[in-house]
C-alpha positions as CSV (number, residue, x, y, z in Angstrom):
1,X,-208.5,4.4,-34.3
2,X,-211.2,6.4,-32.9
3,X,-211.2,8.4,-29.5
4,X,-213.3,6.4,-27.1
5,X,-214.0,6.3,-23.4
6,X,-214.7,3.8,-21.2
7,X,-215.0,3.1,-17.1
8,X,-212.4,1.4,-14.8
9,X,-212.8,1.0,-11.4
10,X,-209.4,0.0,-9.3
11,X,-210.7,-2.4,-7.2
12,X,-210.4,-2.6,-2.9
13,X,-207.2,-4.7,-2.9
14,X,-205.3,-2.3,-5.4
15,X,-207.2,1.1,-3.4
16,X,-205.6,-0.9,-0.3
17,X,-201.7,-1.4,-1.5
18,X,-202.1,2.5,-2.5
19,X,-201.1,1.5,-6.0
20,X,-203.6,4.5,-7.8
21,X,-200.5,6.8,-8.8
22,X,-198.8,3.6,-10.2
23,X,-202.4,2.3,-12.2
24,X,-202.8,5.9,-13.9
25,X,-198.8,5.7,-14.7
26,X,-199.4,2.6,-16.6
27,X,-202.9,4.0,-18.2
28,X,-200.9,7.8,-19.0
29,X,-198.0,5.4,-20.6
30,X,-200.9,3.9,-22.9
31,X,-202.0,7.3,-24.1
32,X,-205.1,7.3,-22.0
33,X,-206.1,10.3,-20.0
34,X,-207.6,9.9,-16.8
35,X,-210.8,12.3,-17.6
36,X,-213.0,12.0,-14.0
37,X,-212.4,10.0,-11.2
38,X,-214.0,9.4,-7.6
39,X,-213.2,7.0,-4.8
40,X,-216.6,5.6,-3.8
41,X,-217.2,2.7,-1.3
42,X,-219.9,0.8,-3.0
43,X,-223.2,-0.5,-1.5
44,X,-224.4,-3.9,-2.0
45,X,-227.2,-3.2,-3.9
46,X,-224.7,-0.9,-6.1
47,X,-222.6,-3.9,-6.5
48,X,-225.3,-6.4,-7.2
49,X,-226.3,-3.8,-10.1
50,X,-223.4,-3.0,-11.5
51,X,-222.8,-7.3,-11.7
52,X,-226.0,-8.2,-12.6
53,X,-225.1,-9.7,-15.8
54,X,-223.1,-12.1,-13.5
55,X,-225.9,-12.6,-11.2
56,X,-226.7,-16.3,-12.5
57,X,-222.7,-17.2,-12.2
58,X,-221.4,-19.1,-9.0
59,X,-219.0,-16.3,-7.9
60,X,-221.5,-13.4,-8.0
61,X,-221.6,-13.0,-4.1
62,X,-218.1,-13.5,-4.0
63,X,-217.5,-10.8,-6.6
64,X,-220.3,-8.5,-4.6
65,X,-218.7,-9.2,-1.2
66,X,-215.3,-8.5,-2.5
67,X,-215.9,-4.9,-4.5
68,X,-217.9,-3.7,-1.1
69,X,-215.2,-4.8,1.1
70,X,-213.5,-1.7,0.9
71,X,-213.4,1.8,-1.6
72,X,-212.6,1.4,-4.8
73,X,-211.7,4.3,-7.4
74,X,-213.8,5.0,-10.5
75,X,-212.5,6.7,-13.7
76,X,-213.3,7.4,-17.1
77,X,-211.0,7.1,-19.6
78,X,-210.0,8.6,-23.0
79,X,-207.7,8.2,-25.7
80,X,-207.5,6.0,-28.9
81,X,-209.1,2.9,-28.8
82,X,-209.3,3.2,-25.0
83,X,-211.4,0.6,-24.4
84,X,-208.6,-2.5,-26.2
85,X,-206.2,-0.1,-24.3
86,X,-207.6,-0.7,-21.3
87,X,-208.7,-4.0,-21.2
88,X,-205.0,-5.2,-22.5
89,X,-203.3,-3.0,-19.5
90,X,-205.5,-4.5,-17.5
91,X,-205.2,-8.5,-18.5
92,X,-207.4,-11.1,-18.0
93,X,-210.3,-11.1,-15.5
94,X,-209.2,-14.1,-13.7
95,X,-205.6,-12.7,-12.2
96,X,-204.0,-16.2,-12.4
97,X,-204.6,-16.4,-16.3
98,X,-203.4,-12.6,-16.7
99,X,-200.2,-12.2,-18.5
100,X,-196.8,-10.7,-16.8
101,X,-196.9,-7.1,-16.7
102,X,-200.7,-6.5,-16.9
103,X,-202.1,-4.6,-14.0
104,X,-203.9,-7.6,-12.8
């Protein structure tokens, strides 16, 4: 597999519980490396960008309202295939349909 990086953002609920250290556990255990990270608190027009492909979908406001509702924390990471990586760590978008033991 190649090296690769890609973005994650820990969204407000997860910035909230102070669950950061335990996220970049779970992303070191994967053999990503946290390369840059920044907690930002997102406008809306940041969050209406950054979701625009989802702007036609009934939840986009929801989605907006949510990810401005309090800071979130952006990283990059790296490592071997870090993009599958992350996105299996992670689980699927809709938290009820996420496996046990994914981050979501």
């Amino acid at each position: 597999m190649a090296i690769e990086r890609t973005l994650s953002i820990i969204k407000p609920d997860a910035v909230a519980k102070n669950v950061i250290g335990q996220i970049y556990a779970r992303f070191e255990g994967a053999g990503l490396k946290v390369i840059a990270a920044k907690m930002v608190h997102l406008s809306r027009g940041e969050a209406e960008q950054f979701y625009g492909v989802h702007k036609a979908r009934p939840f986009f406001n929801d989605l907006v309202s949510f990810m401005i509702s309090g800071p979130v924390m952006i990283q990059a990471l790296e490592g071997e295939g870090a993009i599958a990586k992350n996105r299996e760590l992670m689980g699927a978008t809709d938290p009820k349909k996420a496996e046990k033991g994914t981050i979501r």
